[in-house]
N, C-alpha and C positions, 0 to 999 in steps of 0.2 A: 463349438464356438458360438456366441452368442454374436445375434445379428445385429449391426448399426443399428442403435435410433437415427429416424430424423430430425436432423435440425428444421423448427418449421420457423413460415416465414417471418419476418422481422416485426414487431406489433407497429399501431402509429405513430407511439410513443416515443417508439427509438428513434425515430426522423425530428420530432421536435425537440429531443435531446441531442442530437449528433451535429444536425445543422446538414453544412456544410461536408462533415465529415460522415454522412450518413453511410458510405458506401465503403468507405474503413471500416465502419464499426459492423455493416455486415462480412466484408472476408474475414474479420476478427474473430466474430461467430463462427465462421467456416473455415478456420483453422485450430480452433478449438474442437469442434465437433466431429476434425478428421486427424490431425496429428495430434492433437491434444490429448485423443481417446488413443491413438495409436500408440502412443508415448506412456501411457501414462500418469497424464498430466492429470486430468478429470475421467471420471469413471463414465460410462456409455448411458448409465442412468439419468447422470445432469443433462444429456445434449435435449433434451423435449422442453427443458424451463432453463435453458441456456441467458436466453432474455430475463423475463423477470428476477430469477433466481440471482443470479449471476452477472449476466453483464449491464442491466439497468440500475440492478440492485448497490452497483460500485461507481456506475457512471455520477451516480445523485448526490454522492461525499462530496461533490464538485459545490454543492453549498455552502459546506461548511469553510472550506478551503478558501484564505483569501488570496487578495489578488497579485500576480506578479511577487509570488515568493518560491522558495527553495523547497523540495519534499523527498524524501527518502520515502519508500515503499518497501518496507521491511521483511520477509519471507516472502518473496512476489510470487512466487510458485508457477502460476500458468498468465503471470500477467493480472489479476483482480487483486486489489481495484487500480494499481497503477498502469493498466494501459488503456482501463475506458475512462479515467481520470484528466490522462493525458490527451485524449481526442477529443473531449470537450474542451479541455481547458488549453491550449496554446501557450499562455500566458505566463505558465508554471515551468520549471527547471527541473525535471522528476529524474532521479536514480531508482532503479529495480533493484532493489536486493535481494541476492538469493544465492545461497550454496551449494546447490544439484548444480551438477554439468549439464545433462539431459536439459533441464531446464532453462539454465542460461541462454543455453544454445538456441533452442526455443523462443525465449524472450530477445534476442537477440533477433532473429529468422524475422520475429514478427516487425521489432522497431524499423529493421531495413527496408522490409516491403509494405509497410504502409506510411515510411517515410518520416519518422517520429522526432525531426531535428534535436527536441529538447530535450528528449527520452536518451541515458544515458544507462547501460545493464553493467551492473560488480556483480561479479562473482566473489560471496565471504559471506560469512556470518558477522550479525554485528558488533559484536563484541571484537572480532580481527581486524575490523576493519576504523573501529575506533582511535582517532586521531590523524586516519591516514585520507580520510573524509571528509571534505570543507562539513562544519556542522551544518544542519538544514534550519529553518521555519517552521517545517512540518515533517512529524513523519508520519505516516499511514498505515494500517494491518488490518489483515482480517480472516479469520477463523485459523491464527498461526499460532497461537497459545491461549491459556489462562491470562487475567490481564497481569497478575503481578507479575510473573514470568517476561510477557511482553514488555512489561514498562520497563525492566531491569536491561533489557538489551535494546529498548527503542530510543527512551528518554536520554542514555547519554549522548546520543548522536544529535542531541536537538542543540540551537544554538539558545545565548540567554531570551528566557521570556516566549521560548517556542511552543509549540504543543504537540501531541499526540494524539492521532483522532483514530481509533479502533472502529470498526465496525464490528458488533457485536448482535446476538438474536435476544432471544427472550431473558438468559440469565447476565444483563446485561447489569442491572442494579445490585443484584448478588454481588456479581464480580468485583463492582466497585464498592461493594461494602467491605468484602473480605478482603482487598488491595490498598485499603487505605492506610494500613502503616507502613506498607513497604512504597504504597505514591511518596507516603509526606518524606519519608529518608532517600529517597529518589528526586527530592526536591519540587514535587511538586506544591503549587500552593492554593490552585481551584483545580474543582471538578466538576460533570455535568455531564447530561445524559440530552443527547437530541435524537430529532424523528426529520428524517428529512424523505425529499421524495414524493410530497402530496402530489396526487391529481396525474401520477408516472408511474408509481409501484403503488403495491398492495400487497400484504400490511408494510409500512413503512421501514425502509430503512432507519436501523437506531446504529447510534453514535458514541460514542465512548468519547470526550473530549477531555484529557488533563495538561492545564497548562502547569508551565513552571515559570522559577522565579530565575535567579541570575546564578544561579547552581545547578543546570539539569544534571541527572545522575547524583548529585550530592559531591561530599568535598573527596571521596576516596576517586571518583572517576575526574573529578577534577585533577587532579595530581596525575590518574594514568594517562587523560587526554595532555598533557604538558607535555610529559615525557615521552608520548608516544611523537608529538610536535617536535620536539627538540632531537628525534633519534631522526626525524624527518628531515629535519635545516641539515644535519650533519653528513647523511645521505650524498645529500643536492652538490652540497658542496666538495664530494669526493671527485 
């Protein structure tokens, strides 16, 4: 059996990014680094660049993100980047999506004990959960697919004129080369690549942003968001 890493201690960086919540965002580390491994969740190898790697690396999306809007967090797996997203940002209304049980449960464990009011966990894929989901402003991912893959189960969840912000590594402009006819029938209608993070991590966080226009998904997820709404009203009122 291979022995723990340690988790070491927190850089200074995480205190000027946390605030307030500086002492969340270390049990956060120290529940990753113990259940997380224990689980599953992350392999024993991450827990040594837990910080940089990991939970700085997703706290920093918190730039791109505007203010006092809606976000869906797309295969949240162990919580990155939707739960150091949500200990900086307050201000945000974040759903975790994710379809492991192990993991819900997990994400779950974690929002109760550190108190996460605006932090909300579904368990579903998104495509199941399509229509039964107020749409969001943003959705967020990272390292849960290819991007066209993601965009096809992110973007219909978005509401009009939302976007998608992927956090991506080095094949970031690839992906968005090879993605851009399945973006534009996915409705979207810009794209763009950021670096966020200066003077916090090293190398930078890169970003994957696609917004869209008054179509996310395009007009066939149009029609299945309607009808999945309208099996909704029908529901309510049994």
């Amino acid at each position: 059996m291979t022995e723990a890493a340690e988790l070491p201690p927190a850089p200074e960086e995480a205190r000027e990014v946390f605030g307030d919540r500086f002492a969340d965002a270390v049990r956060y580390a120290e529940l990753l680094a113990e259940a997380g491994v224990q689980r599953g969740l992350i392999g024993p190898r991450e827990v040594p660049r837990l910080w940089e790697r990991h939970i700085l690396n997703c706290a920093v999306l918190s730039e791109a993100v505007p203010e006092g809007v809606t976000v869906c967090d797309v295969g949240s797996g162990a919580g990155l980047p939707g739960i150091p997203l949500a200990l900086v940002r307050e201000d945000l209304n974040i759903t975790l999506l994710e379809p492991l049980l192990r993991r819900t449960n997990f994400l779950t464990e974690v929002v109760e004990l550190l108190g996460l009011d605006h932090v909300t966990v579904v368990r579903g894929r998104a495509e199941e959960v399509l229509g039964t989901l107020p749409p969001v402003h943003v959705v967020t991912a990272r390292a849960v697919a290819p991007l066209d893959r993601l965009a096809a189960w992110g973007i219909p969840l978005l509401r009009p004129y939302g976007e998608m912000l992927a956090l991506k590594g080095d094949t970031a402009e690839e992906e968005l080369k090879a993605a851009a006819t399945a973006l534009s029938k996915l409705g979207a209608v810009e794209t763009s690549i950021l670096q966020v993070g200066e003077g916090i991590v090293e190398p930078l966080s890169t970003v994957v942003r696609v917004e869209v226009g008054e179509s996310p998904g395009g007009v066939r997820f149009a029609a299945k968001r309607a009808k999945a709404a309208r099996t909704g009203r029908a529901r309510r009122r049994r």
